[in-house]
C-alpha positions as CSV (number, residue, x, y, z in Angstrom):
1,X,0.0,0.0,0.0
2,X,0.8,3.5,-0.2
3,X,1.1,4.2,3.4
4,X,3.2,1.1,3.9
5,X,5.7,2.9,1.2
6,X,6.1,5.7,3.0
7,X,6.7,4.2,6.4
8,X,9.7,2.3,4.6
9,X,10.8,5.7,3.3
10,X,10.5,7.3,6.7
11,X,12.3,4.4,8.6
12,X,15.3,4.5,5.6
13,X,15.6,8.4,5.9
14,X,16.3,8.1,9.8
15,X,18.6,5.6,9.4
16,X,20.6,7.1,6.8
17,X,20.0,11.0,8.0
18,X,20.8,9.5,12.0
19,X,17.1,10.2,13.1
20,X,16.5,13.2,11.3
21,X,13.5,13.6,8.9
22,X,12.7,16.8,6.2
23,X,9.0,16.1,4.8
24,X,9.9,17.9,1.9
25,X,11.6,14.9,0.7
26,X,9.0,12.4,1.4
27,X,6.8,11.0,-0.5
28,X,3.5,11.7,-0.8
29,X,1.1,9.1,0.1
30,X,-1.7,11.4,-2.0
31,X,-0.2,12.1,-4.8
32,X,1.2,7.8,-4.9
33,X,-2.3,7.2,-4.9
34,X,-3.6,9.3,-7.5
35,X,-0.8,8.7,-9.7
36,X,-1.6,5.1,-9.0
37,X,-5.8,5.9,-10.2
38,X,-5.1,7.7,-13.3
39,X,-2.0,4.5,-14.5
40,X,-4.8,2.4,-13.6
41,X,-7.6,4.3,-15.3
42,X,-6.0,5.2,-18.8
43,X,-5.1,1.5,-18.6
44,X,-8.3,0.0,-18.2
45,X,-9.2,2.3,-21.1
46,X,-7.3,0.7,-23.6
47,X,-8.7,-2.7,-23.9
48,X,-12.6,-1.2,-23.8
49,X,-11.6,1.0,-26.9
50,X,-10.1,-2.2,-28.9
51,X,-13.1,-4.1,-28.2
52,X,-15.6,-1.2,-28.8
53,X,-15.5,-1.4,-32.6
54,X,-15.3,-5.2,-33.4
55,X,-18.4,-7.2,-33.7
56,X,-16.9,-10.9,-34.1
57,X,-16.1,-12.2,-30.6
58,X,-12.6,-13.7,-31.8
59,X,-11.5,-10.9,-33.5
60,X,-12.3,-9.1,-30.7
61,X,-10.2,-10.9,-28.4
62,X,-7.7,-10.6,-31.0
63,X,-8.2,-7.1,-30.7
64,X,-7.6,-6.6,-27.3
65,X,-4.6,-8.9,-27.0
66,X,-2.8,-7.0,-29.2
67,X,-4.1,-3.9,-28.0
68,X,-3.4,-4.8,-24.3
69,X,0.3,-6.2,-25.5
70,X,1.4,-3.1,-26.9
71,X,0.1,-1.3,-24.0
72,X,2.1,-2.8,-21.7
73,X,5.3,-2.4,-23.7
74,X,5.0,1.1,-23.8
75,X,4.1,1.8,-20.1
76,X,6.9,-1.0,-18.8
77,X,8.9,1.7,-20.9
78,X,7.8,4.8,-19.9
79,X,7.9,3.3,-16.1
80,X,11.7,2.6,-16.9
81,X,12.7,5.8,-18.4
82,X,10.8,7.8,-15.4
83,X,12.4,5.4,-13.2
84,X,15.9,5.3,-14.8
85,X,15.7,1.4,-14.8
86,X,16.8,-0.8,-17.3
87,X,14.1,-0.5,-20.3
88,X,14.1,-3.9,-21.5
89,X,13.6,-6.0,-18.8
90,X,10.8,-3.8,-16.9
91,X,9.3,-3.8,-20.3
92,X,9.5,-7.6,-20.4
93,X,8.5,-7.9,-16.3
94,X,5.0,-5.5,-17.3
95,X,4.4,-7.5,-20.5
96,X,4.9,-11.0,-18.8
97,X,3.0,-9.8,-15.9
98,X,0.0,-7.8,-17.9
99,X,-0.3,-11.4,-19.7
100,X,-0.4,-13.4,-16.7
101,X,-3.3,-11.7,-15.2
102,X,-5.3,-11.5,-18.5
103,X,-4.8,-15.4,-19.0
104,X,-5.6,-15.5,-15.0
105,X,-8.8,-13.2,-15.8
106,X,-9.7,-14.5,-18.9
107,X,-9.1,-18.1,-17.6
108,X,-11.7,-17.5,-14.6
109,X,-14.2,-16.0,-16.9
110,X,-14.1,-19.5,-18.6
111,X,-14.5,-21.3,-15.2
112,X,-17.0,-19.5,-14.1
113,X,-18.9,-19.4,-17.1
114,X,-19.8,-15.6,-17.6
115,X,-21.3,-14.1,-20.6
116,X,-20.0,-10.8,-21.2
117,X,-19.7,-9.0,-24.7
């Protein structure tokens, strides 16, 4: 969680400042959390606007896999350039992980038996 972020952040800036804290360069918890809305938001958007437009259910799914795929490649590479991490593999660790849970999600739908779309 957010909060459990910052308590790390606090508990690392005493040890390295001897006990010492400057809020200015904390966190914020708020600002974590509406970052984390809008990433989760604009994402959510992209496979509802592949599927919007395609009749067919295959094609559809088709649709949103590839939609979804290169989605993940570009924010596991904008989350690497804003994080100065190495772009290639947290592209590959979003991708991998944004397939995981669709074949997870997808996968349950299929259990369960829903009829959506």
């Amino acid at each position: 969680s957010v909060y459990s972020q910052y308590d790390i952040e606090v508990a690392q800036i005493k040890r390295e400042s001897g006990g010492q804290i400057e809020k200015d360069k904390l966190p914020s918890p708020m600002q974590a959390a509406a970052a984390s809305s809008l990433a989760f938001s604009v994402g959510a958007i992209v496979p509802l606007l592949a599927a919007a437009f395609v009749k067919e259910y295959n094609v559809r799914v088709g649709a949103i896999v590839a939609a979804v795929t290169l989605a993940l490649v570009m924010f596991g590479w904008l989350g690497a350039v804003l994080g100065k991490a190495p772009v290639v593999k947290s592209s590959v660790r979003v991708l991998f992980g944004g397939w995981l849970a669709m074949a997870v999600t997808f996968g349950m739908t299929k259990l369960i038996g829903s009829h959506g779309m």
